[in-house]
C-alpha positions in Angstrom: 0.0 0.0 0.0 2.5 2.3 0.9 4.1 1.8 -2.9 0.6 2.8 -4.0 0.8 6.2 -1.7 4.0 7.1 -3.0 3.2 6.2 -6.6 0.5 8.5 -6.9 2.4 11.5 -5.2 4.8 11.0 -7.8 2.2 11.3 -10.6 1.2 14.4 -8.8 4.5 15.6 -8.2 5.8 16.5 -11.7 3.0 17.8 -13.3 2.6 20.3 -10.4 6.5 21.4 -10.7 5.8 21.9 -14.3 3.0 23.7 -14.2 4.6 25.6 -12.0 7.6 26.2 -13.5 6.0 26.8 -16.8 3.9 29.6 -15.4 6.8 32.0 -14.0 9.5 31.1 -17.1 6.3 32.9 -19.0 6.4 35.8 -16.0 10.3 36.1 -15.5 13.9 35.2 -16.4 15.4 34.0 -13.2 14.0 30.2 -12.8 11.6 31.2 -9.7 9.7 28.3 -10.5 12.1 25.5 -10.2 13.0 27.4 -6.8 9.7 27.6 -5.6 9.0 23.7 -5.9 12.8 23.1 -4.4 12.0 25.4 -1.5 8.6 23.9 -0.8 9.3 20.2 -1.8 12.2 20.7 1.0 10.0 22.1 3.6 7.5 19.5 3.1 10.4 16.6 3.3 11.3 18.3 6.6 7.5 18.0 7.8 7.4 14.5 7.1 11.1 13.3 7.5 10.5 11.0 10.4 6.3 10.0 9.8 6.5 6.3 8.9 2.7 6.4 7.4 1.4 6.1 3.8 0.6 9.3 4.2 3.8 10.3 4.8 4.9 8.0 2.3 3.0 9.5 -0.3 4.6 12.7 0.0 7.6 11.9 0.3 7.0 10.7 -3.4 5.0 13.8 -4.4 8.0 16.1 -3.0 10.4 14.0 -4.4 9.0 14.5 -8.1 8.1 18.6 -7.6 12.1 19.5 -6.9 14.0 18.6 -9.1 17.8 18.5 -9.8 18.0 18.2 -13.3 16.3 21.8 -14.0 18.2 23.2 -11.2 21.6 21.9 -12.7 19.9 22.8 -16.6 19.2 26.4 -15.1 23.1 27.0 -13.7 24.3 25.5 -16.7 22.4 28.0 -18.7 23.3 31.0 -16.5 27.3 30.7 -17.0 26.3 29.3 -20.7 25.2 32.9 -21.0 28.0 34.8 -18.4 25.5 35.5 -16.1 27.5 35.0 -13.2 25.1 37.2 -10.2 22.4 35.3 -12.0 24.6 31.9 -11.3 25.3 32.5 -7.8 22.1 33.9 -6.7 20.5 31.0 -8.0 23.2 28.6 -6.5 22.6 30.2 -3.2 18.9 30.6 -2.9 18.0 27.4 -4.1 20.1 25.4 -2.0 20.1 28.2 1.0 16.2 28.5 1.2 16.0 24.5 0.7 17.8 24.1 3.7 16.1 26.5 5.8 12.8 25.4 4.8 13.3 21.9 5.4 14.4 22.7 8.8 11.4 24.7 9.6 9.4 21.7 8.8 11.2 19.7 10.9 10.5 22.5 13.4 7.0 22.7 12.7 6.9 18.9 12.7 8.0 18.9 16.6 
C-alpha cells in the first residue's frame, strides 16, 4: 500500500513542478519556478522526515518528483552558458540556501 501512496504523489508531483515552472518562465527570467517547488518540496520533506505512514509515504514521493535536480543543474548550466555570473550565484545560493532552511522549519514545525 505504501508503494501505491508514493506512486500517486509522484504522478502528482511532476505535473505540479511543471505547471509551476511553466507559469513563472512565462512571467520572468530568473528560474523562480524550479525554486519555488525546491523550497517547498524541501519544507514539506522536513514536515514529514521522520512519519513512517502512507501518508507520509506519499509525500515523500509527491515532493520528491516537484524539486528537481535536473532543472536546477539545466538552469546554472544556462546561467554561465550565457555569463550571467550574479544570475549563477544567486541561483546557486537561494535554491540550496532556502532549501535548507525550509526543510528545517518543517522539521520544526513537525516537533
Amino acid at each position: 500500500m505504501r508503494l501505491v501512496f508514493f506512486l500517486v504523489g509522484a504522478a502528482l508531483g511532476a505535473p505540479t513542478r511543471y505547471l509551476i515552472d511553466t507559469y513563472f518562465r512565462s512571467q520572468y527570467r530568473f528560474p523562480v519556478g524550479i525554486l519555488a517547488v525546491n523550497v517547498l518540496g524541501s519544507f514539506l520533506i522536513g514536515l514529514v522526515a521522520e512519519a513512517q505512514s502512507n501518508l507520509a509515504f506519499g509525500l515523500l514521493g509527491f515532493c520528491g518528483s516537484l524539486t528537481t535536480w535536473s532543472a536546477f543543474a539545466l538552469d546554472l548550466f544556462d546561467s554561465a552558458d550565457r555569463g550571467r555570473p550574479k544570475e549563477f550565484a544567486v541561483n546557486l545560493i537561494a535554491n540550496y540556501g532556502l532549501g535548507v532552511v525550509a526543510a528545517l522549519i518543517g522539521l520544526w514545525v513537525a516537533q
